[in-house]
C-alpha positions in Angstrom: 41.2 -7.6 20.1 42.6 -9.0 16.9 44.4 -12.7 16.2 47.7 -10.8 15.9 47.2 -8.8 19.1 46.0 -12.0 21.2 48.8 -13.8 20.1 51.6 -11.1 21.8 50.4 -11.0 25.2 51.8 -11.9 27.6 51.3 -15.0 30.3 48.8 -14.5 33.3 49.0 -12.9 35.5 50.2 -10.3 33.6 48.0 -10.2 30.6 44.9 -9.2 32.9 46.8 -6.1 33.7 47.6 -5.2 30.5 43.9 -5.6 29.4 43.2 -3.9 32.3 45.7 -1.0 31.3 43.7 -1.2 28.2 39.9 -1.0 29.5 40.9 2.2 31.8 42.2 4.2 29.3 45.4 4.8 30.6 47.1 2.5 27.9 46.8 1.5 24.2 48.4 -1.2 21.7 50.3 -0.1 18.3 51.2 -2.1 16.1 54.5 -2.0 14.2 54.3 -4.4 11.3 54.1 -7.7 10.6 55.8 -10.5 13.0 57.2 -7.5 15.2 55.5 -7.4 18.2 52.7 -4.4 19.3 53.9 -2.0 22.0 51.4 -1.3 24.7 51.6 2.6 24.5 50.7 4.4 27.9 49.2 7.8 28.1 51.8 8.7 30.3 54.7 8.6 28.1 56.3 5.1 28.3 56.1 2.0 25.6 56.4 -1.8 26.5 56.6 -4.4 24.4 53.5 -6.4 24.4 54.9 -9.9 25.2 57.5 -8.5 27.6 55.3 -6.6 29.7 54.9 -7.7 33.3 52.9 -6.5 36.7 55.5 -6.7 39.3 57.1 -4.7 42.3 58.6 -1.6 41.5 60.2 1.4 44.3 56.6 2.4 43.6 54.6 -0.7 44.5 53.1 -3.1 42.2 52.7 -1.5 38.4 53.4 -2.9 34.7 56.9 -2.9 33.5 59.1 -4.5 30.8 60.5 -7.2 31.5 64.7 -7.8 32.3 65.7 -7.8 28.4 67.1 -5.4 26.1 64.6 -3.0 25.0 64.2 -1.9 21.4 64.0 1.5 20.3 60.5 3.1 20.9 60.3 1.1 24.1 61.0 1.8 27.8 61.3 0.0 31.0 59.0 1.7 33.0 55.4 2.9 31.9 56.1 6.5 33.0 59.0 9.1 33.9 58.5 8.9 37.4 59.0 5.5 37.3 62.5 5.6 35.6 63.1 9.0 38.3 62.4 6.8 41.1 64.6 3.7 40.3 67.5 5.8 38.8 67.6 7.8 42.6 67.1 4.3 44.2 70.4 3.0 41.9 72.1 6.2 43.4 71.1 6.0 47.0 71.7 2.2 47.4 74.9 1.7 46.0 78.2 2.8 48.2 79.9 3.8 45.6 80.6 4.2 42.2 81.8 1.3 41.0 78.5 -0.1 42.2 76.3 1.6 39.7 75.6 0.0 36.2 76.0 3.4 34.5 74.9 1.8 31.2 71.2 1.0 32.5 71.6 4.2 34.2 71.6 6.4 31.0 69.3 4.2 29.1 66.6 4.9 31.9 68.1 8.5 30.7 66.9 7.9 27.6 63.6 6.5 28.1 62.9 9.6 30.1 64.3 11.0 26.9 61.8 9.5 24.8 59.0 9.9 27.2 59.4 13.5 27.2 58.9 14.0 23.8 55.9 11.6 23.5 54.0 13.6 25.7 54.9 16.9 24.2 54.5 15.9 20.5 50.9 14.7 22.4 50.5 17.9 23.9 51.0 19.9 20.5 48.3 17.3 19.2 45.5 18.4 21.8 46.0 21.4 20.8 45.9 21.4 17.0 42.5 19.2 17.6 41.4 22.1 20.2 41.5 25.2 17.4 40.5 22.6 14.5 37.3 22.0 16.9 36.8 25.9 17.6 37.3 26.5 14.0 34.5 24.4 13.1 32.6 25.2 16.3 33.1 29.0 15.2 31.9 28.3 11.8 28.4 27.3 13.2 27.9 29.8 15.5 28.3 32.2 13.1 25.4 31.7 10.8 22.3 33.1 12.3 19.5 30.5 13.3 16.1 30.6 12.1 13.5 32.3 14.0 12.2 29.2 15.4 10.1 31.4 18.1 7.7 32.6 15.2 6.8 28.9 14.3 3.2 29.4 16.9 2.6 32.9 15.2 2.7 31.7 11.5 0.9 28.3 12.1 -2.1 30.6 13.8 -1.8 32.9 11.0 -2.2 30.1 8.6 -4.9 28.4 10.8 -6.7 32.2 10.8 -6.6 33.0 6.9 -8.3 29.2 6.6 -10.8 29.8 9.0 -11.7 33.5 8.2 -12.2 32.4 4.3 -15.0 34.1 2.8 -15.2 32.0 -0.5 -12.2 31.1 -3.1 -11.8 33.6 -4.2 -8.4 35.5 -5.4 -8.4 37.2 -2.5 -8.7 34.6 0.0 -6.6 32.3 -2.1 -3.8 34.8 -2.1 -3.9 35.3 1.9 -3.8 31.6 2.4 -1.0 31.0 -0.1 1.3 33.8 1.8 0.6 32.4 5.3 0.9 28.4 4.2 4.5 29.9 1.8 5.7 31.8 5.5 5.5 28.2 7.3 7.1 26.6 4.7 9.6 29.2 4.5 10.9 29.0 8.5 10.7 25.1 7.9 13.6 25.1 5.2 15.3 27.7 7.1 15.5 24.9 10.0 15.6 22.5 7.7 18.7 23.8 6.5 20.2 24.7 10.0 19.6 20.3 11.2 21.6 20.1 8.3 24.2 21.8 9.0 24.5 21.1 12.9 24.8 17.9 11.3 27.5 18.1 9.4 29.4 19.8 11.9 29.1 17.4 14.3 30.1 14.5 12.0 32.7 16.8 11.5 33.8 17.2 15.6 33.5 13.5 15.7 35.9 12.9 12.8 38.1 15.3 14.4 37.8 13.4 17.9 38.2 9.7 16.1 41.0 10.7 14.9 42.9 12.3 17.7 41.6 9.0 20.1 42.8 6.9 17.8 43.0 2.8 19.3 42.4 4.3 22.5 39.9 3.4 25.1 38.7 6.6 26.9 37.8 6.7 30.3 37.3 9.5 33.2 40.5 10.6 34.3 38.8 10.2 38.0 39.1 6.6 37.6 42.3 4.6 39.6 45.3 3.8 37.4 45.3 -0.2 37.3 48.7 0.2 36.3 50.1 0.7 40.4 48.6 0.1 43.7 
């Protein structure tokens, strides 16, 4: 957690849900420059402000929200669509009439749904350009034959054998162990040269999965959202 980030969060009891939001997974700060404040990004689609985000009741029970203030733009009230679903049909259901609904806050919710939306699809496009970068590099490995690693026992013995059968030092004898000691070396730089490149495709997965994580903390999606009880 950096000086910058520390400095945005908001009061207790709040800020230990949002660093709760933050240790699950289910949540991540961006920052937007300096003096602006971060938004807390949720997996789910919505974007709080960092300072204005608050745990509080919602139609849905306790979860984190933004707090009663105009929102900028790349930021919603609610942390998810259903959220925004769920108070715009309680609005609706509640009031007796028209002239009862604030329309304006109405569409806005509109348009967070709006926004979350097409978060989560411009995400979705993003798993899956990392999912055929991965199989491409996966692909490119398993493609190149691997060395014959289950002949390693039968050249060692054969190298054991021509120094135990010597006969003198002769050219001969010489000849026979230089061929069995040159066929060992030979299935060791073919592995050699296979470590080396599993290693550099995995450096390269994990490039590929650093960057598509990002500032996010990963957990099992089996875990409970700490975000609503």
């Amino acid at each position: 957690m950096t000086q910058n980030e520390n400095r945005w969060f908001p009061p207790s009891p709040h800020r230990e849900k949002v660093e709760e939001a933050i240790k699950r997974g289910v949540a991540h700060i961006v920052e937007r420059g300096h003096n602006t404040a971060p938004l807390l990004v949720f997996e789910d689609g919505g974007a709080i402000e960092l300072p204005r985000a608050r745990y509080q009741m919602t139609r849905r029970g306790m979860a984190l929200v933004a707090a009663d203030a105009p929102a900028t733009k790349g930021a919603t009230r609610f942390y998810d669509v259903c959220g925004s679903v769920d108070e715009i049909k309680g609005r609706v259901g509640e009031a007796e009439s028209p002239s009862e609904l604030d329309v304006d806050y109405l569409v806005a919710l509109v348009e967070d749904i709006r926004y979350m939306l097409g978060r989560m699809a411009r995400r979705s496009e993003q798993y899956r350009a990392f999912m055929q970068d991965m199989r491409t590099v996966i692909d490119e490995m398993l493609t190149l034959d691997p060395p014959d690693a289950d002949s390693a026992e039968a050249r060692v013995e054969a190298l054991a054998a021509s120094l135990s059968d010597m006969d003198g030092l002769h050219d001969e004898s010489r000849a026979g162990i230089y061929a069995a000691a040159e066929h060992v070396r030979d299935l060791a730089n073919a592995l050699e040269g296979y470590l080396g490149v599993g290693k550099e495709t995995t450096i390269r997965l994990g490039t590929l999965q650093s960057e598509i994580k990002g500032g996010r903390v990963w957990q099992s999606s089996d875990k409970p959202d700490p975000t609503a009880e």
